[in-house]
TIVO-2410 file (N, C-alpha, C; in nm, 3 decimals):
# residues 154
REC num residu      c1      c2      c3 atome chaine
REC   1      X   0.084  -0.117   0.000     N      A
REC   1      X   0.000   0.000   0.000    CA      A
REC   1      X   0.088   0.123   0.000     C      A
REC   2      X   0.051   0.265  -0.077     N      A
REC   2      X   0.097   0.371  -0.083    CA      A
REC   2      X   0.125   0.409   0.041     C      A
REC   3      X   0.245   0.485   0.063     N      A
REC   3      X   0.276   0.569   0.233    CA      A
REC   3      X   0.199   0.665   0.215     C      A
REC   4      X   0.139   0.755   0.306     N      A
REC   4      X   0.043   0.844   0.329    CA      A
REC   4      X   0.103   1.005   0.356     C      A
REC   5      X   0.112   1.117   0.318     N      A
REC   5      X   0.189   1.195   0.393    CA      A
REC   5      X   0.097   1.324   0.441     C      A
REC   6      X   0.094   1.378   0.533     N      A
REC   6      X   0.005   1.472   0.597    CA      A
REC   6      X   0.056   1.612   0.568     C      A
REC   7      X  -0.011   1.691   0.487     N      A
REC   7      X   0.019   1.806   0.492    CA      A
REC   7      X  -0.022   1.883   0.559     C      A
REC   8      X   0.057   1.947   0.641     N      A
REC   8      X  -0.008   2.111   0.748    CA      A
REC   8      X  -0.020   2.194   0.636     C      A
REC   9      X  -0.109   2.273   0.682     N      A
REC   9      X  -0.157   2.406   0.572    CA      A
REC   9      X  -0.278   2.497   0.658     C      A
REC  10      X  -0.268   2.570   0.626     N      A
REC  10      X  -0.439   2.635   0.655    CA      A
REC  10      X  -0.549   2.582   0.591     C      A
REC  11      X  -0.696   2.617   0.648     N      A
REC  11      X  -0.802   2.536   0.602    CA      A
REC  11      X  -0.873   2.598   0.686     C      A
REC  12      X  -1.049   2.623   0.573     N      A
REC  12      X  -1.125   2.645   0.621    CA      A
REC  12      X  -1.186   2.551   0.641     C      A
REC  13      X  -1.300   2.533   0.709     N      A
REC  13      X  -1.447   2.452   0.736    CA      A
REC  13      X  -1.475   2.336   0.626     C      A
REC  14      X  -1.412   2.368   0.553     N      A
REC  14      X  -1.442   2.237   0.428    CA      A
REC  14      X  -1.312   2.143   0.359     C      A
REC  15      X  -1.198   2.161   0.400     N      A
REC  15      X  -1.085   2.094   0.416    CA      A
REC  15      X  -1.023   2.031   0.590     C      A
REC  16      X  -1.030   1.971   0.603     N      A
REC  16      X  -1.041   1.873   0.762    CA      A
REC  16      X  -0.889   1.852   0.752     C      A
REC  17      X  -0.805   1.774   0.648     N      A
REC  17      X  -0.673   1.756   0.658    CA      A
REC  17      X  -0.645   1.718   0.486     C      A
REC  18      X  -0.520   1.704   0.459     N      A
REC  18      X  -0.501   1.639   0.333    CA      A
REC  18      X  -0.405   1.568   0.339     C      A
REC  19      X  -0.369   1.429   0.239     N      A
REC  19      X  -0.231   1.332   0.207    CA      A
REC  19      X  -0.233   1.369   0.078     C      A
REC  20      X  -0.113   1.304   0.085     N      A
REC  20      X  -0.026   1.303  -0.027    CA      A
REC  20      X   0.006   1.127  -0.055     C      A
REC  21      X   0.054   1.135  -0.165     N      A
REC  21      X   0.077   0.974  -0.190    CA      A
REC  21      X   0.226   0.948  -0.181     C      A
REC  22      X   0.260   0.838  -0.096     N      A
REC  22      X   0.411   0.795  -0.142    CA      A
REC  22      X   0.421   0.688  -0.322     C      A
REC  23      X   0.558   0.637  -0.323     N      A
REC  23      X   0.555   0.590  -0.430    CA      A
REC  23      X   0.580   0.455  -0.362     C      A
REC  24      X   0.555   0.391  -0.267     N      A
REC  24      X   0.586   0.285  -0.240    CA      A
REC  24      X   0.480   0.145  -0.235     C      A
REC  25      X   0.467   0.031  -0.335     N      A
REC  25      X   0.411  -0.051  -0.378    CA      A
REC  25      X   0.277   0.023  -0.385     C      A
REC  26      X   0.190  -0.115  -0.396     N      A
REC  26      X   0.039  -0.102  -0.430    CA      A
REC  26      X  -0.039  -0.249  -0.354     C      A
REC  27      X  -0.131  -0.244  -0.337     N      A
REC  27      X  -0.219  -0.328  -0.260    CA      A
REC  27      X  -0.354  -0.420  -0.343     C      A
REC  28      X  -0.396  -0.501  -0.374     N      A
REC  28      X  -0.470  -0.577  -0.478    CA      A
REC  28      X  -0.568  -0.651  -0.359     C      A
REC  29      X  -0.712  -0.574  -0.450     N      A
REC  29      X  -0.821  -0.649  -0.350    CA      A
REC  29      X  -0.905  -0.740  -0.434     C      A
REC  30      X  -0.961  -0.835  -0.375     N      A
REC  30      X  -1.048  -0.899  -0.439    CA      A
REC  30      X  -1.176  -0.816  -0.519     C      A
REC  31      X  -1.178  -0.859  -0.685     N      A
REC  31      X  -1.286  -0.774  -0.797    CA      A
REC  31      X  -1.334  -0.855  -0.795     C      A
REC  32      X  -1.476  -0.888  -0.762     N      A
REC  32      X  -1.594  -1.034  -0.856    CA      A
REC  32      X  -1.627  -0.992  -0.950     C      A
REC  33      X  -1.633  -1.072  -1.043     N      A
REC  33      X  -1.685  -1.040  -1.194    CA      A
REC  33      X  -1.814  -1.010  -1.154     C      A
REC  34      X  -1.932  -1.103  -1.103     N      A
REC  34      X  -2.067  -1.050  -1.118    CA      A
REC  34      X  -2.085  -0.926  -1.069     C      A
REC  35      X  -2.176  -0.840  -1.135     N      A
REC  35      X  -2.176  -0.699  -1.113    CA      A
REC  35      X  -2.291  -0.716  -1.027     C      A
REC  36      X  -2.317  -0.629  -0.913     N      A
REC  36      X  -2.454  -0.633  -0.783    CA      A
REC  36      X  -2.563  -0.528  -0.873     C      A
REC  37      X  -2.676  -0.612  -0.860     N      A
REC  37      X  -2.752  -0.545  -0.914    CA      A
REC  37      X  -2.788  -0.406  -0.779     C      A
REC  38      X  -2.881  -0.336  -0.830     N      A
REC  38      X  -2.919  -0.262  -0.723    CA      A
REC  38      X  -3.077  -0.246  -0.703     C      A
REC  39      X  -3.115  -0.342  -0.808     N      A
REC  39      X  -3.266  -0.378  -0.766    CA      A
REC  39      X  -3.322  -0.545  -0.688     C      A
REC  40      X  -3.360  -0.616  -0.708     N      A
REC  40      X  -3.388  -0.780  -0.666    CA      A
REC  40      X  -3.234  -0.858  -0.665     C      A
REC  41      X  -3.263  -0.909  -0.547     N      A
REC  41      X  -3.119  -1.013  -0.555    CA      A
REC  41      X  -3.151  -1.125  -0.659     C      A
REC  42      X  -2.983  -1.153  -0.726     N      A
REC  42      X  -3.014  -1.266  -0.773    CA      A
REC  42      X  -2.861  -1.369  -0.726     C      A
REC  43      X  -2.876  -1.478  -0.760     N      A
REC  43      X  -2.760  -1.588  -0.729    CA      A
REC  43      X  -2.623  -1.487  -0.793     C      A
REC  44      X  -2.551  -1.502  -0.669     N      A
REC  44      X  -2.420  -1.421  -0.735    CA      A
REC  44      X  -2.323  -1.542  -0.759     C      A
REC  45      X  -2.257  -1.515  -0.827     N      A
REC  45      X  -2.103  -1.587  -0.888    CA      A
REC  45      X  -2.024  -1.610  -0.800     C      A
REC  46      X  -1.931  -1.711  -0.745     N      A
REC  46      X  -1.833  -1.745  -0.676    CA      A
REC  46      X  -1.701  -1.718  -0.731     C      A
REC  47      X  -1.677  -1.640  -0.814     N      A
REC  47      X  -1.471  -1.661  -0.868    CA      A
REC  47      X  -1.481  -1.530  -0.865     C      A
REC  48      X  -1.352  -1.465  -0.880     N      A
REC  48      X  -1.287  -1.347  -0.850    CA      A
REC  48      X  -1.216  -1.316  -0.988     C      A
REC  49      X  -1.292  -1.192  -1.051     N      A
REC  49      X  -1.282  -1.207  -1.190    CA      A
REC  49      X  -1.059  -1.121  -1.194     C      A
REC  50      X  -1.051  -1.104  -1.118     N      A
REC  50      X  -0.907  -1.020  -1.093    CA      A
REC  50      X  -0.872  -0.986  -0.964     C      A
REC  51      X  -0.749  -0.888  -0.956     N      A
REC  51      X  -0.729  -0.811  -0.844    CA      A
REC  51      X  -0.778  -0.700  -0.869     C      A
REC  52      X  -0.818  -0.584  -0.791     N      A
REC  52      X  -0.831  -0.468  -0.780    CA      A
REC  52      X  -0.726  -0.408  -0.694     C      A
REC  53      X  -0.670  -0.277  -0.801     N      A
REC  53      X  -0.563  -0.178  -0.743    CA      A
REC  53      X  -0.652  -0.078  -0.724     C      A
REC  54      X  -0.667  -0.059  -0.636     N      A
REC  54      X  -0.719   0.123  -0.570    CA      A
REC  54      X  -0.631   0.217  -0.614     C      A
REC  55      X  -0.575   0.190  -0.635     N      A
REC  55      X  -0.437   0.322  -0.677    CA      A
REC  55      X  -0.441   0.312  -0.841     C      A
REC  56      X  -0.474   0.153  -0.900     N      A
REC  56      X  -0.523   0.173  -1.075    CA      A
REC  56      X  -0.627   0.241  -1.079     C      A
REC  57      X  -0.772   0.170  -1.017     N      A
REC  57      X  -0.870   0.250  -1.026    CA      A
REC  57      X  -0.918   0.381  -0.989     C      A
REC  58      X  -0.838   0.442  -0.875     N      A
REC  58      X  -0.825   0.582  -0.841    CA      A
REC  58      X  -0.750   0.727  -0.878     C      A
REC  59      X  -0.622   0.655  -0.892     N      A
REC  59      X  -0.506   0.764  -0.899    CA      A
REC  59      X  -0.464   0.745  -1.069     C      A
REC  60      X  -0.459   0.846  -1.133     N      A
REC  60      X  -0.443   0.836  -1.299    CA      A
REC  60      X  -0.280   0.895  -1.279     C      A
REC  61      X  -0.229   0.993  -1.226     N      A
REC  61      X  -0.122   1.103  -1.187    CA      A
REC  61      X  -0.077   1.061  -1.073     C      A
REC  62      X  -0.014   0.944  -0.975     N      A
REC  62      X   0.013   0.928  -0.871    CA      A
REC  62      X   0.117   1.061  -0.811     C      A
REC  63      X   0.255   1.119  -0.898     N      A
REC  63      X   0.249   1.226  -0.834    CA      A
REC  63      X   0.233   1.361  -0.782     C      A
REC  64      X   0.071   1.363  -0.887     N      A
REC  64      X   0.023   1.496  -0.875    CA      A
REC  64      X  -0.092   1.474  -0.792     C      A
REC  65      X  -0.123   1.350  -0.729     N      A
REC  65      X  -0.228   1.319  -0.655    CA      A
REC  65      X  -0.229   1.341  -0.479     C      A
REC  66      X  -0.331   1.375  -0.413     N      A
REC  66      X  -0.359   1.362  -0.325    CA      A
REC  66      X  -0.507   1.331  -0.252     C      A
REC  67      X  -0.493   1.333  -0.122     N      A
REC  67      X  -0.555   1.304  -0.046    CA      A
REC  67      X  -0.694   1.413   0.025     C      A
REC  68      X  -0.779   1.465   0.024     N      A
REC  68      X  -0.855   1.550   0.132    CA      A
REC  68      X  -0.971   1.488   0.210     C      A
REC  69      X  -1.000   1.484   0.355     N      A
REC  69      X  -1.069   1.497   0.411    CA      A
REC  69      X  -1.152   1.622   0.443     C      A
REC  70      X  -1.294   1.598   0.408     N      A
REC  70      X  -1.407   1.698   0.414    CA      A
REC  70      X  -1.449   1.742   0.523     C      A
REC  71      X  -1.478   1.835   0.564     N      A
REC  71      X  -1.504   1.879   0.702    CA      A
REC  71      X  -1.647   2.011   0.651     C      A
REC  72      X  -1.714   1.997   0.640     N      A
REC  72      X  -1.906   2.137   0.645    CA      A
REC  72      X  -1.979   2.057   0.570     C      A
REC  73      X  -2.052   2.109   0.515     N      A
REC  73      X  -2.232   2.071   0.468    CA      A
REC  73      X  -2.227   2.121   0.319     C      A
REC  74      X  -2.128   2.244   0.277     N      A
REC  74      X  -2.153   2.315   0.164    CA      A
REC  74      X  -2.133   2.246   0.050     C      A
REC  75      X  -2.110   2.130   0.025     N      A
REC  75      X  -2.146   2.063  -0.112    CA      A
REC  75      X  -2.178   1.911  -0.074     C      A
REC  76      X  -2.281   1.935  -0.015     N      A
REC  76      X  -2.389   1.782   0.017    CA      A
REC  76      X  -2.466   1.757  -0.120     C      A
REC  77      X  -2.501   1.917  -0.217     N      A
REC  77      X  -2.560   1.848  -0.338    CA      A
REC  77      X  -2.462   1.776  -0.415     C      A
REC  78      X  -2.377   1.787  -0.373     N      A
REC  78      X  -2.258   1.671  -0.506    CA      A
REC  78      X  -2.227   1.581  -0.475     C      A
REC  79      X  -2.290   1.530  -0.351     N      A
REC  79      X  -2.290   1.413  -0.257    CA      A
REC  79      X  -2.156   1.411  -0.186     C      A
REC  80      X  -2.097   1.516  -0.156     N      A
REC  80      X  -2.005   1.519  -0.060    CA      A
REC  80      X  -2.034   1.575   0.066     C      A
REC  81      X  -1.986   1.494   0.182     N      A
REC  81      X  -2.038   1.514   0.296    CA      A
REC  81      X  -1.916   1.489   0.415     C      A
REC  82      X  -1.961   1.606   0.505     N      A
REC  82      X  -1.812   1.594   0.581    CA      A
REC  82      X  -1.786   1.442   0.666     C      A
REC  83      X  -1.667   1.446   0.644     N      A
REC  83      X  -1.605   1.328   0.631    CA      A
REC  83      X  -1.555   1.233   0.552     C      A
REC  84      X  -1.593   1.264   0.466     N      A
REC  84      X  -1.566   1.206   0.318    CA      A
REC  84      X  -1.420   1.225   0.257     C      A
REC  85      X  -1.398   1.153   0.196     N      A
REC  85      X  -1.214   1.159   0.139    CA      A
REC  85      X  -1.237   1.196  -0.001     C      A
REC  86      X  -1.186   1.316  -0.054     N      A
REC  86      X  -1.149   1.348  -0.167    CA      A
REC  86      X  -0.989   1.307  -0.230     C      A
REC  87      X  -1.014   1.217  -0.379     N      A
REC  87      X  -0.923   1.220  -0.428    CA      A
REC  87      X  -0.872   1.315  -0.522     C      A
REC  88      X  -0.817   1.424  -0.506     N      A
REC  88      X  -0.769   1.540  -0.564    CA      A
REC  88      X  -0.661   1.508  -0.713     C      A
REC  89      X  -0.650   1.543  -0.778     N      A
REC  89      X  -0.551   1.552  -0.889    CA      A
REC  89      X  -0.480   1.695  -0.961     C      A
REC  90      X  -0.387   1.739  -0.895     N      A
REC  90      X  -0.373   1.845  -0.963    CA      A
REC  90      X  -0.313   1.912  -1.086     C      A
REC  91      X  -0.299   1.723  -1.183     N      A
REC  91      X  -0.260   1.760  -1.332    CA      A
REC  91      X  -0.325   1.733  -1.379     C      A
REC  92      X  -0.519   1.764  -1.352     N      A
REC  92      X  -0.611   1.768  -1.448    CA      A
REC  92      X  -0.634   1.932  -1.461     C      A
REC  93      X  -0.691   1.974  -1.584     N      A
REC  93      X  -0.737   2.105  -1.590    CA      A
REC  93      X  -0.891   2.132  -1.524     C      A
REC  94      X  -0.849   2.250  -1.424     N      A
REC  94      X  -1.001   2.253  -1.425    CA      A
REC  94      X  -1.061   2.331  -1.515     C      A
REC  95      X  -1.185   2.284  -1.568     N      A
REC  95      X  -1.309   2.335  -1.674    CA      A
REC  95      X  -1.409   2.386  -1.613     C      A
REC  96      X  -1.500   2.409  -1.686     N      A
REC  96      X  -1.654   2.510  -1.634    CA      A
REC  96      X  -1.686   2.395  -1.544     C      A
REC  97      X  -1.754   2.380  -1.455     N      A
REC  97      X  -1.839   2.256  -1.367    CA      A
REC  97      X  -1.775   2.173  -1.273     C      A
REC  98      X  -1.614   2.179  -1.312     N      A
REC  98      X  -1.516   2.118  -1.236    CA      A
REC  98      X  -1.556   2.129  -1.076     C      A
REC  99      X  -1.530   2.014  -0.980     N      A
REC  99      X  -1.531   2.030  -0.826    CA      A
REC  99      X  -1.338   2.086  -0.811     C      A
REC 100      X  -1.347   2.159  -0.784     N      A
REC 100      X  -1.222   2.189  -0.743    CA      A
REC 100      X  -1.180   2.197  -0.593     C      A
REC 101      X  -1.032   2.170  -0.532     N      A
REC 101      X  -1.008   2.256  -0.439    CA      A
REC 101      X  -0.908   2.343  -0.497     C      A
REC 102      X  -0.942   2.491  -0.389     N      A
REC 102      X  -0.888   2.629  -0.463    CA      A
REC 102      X  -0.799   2.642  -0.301     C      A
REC 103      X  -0.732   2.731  -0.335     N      A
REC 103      X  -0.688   2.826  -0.228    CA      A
REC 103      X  -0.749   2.988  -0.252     C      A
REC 104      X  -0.815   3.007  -0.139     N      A
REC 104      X  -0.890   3.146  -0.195    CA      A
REC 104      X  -0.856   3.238  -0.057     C      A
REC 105      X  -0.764   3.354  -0.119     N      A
REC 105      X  -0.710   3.453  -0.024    CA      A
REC 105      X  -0.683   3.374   0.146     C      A
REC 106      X  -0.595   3.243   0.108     N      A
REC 106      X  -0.488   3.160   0.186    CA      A
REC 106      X  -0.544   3.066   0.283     C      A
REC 107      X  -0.695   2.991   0.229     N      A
REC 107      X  -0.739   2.940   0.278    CA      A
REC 107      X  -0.826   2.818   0.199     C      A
REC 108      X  -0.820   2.740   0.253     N      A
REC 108      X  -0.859   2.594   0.136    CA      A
REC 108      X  -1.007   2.576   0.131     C      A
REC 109      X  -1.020   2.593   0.032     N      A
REC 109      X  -1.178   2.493   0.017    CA      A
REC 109      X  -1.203   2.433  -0.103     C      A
REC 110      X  -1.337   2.320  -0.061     N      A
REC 110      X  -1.367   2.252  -0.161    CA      A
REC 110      X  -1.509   2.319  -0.250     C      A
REC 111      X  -1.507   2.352  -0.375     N      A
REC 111      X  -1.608   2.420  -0.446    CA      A
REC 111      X  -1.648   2.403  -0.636     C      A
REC 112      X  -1.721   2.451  -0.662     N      A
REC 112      X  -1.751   2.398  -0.830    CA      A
REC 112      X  -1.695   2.528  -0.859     C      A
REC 113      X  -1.627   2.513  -0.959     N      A
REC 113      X  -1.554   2.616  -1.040    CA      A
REC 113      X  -1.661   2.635  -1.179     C      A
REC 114      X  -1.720   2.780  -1.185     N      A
REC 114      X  -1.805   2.833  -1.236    CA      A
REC 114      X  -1.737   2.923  -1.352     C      A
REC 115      X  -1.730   2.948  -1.464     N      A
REC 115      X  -1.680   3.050  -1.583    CA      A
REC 115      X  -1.781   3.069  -1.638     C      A
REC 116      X  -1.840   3.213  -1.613     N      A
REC 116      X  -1.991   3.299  -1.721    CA      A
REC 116      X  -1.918   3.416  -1.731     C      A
REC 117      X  -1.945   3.429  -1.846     N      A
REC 117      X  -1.927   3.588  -1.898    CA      A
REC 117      X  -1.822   3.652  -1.857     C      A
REC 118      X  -1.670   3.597  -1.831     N      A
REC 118      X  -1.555   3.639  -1.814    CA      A
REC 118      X  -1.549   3.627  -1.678     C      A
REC 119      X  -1.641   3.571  -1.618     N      A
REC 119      X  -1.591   3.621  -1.472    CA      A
REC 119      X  -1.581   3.410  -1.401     C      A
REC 120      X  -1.575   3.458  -1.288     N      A
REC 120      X  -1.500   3.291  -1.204    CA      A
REC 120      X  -1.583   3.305  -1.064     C      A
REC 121      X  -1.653   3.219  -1.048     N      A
REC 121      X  -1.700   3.164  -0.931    CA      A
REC 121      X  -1.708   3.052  -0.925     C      A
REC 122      X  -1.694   3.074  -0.730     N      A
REC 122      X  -1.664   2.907  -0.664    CA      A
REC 122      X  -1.828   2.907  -0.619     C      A
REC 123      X  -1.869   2.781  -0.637     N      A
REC 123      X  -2.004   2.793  -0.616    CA      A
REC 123      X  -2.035   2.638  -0.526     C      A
REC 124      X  -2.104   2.688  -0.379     N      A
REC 124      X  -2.189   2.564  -0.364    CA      A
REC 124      X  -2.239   2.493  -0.381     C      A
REC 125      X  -2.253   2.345  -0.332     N      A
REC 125      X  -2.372   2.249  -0.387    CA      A
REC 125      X  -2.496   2.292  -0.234     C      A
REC 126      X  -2.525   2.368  -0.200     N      A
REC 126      X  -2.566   2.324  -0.068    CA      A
REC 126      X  -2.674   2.511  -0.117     C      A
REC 127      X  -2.762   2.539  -0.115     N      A
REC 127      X  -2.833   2.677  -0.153    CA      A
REC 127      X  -2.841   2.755  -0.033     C      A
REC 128      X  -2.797   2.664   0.107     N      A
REC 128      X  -2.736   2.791   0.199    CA      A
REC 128      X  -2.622   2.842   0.210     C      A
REC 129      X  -2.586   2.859   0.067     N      A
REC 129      X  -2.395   2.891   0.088    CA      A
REC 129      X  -2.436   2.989  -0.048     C      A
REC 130      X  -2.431   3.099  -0.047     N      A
REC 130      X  -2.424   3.166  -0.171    CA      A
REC 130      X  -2.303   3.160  -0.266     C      A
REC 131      X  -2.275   3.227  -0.394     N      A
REC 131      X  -2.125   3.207  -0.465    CA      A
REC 131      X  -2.038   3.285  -0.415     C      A
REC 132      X  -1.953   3.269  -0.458     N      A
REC 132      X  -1.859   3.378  -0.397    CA      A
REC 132      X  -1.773   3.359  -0.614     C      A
REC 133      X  -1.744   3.531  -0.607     N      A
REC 133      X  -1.688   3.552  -0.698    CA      A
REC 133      X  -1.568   3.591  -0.711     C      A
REC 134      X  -1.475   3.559  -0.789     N      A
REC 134      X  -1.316   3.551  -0.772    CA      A
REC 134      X  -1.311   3.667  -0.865     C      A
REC 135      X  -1.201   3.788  -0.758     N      A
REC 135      X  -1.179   3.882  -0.861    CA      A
REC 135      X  -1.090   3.896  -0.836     C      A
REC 136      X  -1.002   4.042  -0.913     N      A
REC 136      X  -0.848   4.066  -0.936    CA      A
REC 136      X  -0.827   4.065  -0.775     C      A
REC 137      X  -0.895   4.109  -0.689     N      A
REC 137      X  -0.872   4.155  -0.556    CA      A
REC 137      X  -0.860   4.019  -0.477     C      A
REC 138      X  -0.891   3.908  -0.518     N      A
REC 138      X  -0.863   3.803  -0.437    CA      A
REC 138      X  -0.803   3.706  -0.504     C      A
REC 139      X  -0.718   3.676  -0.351     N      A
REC 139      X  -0.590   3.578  -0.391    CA      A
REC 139      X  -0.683   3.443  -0.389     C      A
REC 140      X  -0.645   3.362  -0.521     N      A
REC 140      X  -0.726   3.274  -0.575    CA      A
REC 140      X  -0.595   3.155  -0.677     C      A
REC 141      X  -0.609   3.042  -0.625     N      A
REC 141      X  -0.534   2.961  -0.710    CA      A
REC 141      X  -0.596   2.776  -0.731     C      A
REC 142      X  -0.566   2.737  -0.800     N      A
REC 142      X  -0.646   2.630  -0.787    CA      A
REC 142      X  -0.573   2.504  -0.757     C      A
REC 143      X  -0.558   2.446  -0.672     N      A
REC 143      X  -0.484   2.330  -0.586    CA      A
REC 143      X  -0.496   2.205  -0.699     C      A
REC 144      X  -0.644   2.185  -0.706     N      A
REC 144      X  -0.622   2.045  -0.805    CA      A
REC 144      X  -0.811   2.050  -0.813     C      A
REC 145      X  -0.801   1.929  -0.919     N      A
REC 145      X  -0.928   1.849  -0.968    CA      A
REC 145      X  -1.003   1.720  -0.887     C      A
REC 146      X  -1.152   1.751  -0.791     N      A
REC 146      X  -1.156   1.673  -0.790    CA      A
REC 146      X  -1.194   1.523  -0.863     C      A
REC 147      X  -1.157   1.448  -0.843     N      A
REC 147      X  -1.154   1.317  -0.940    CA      A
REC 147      X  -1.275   1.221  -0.894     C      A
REC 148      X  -1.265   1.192  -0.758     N      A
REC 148      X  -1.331   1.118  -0.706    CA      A
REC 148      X  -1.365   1.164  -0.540     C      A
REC 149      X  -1.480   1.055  -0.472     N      A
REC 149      X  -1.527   1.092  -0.345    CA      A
REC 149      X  -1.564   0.964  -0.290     C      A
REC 150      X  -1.465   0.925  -0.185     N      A
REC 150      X  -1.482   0.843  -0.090    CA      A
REC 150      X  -1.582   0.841  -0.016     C      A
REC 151      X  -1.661   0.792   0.014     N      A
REC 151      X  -1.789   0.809   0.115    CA      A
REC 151      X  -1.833   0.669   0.217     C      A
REC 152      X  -1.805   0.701   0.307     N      A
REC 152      X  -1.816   0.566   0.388    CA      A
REC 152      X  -1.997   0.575   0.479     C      A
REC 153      X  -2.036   0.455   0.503     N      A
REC 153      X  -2.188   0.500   0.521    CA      A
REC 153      X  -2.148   0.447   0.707     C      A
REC 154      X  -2.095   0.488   0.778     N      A
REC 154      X  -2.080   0.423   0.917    CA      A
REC 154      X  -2.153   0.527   0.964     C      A
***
């Protein structure tokens, strides 16, 4: 399994902590071929159609990749919810609709990266969080792409 590395940083309410990935091996879990339905059970398959790499199926950029834990409510519509692990990538581009994390005037958050009419907003999934609009006056950079969202139901 990948080593884990903890970055200190500042963070608002919606970044909890972040890793980083080491480069050291990879871990292979059991894949069943039969796919689970999500309506009526039916007889499932006994063989194990492969291994599964979490780090194949997750990480495309292992060293532009990282780690975030979610911490507020403000993008529950994108089904992210605090506590949740974001897999970040920061050698994807972000585009119009992108989930990004930004650094916005030296503080982290997780938000949809919005482009209308020349202008840039980070925008909520959650309609008690209004946008906030990125202008010359604020320090604004974009950390990475999110890729994926861990969500554990405990």
């Amino acid at each position: 399994m990948r080593a884990v590395e903890v970055l200190k940083m500042p963070c608002d309410a919606s970044i909890a902590s972040i890793h980083r990935i080491g480069s050291s091996g990879s871990a292979r879990f059991p894949l069943f071929a039969a796919r689970i339905p999500a309506g009526f059970p039916s007889p499932a398959d006994d063989y194990v159609e492969k291994g599964l790499d979490l780090n194949e199926l997750l990480i495309r950029h292992p060293s532009a990749t990282f780690f975030v834990r979610v911490s507020g409510e403000s993008m529950t519509g994108a089904g992210i919810h605090s506590g949740d692990v974001l897999v970040v990538d920061r050698a994807e581009i972000a585009r119009n609709g992108s989930i990004i994390i930004a650094a916005l005037n030296g503080e982290l958050t997780v938000k949809r990266f919005i482009r209308e009419n020349g202008r840039v907003y980070l925008v909520s999934e959650n309609p008690n969080y209004a946008p906030f609009e990125v202008t010359g006056e604020t320090g604004f950079e974009v950390w990475g792409v999110v890729v994926h969202v861990i969500h554990s139901f405990k």
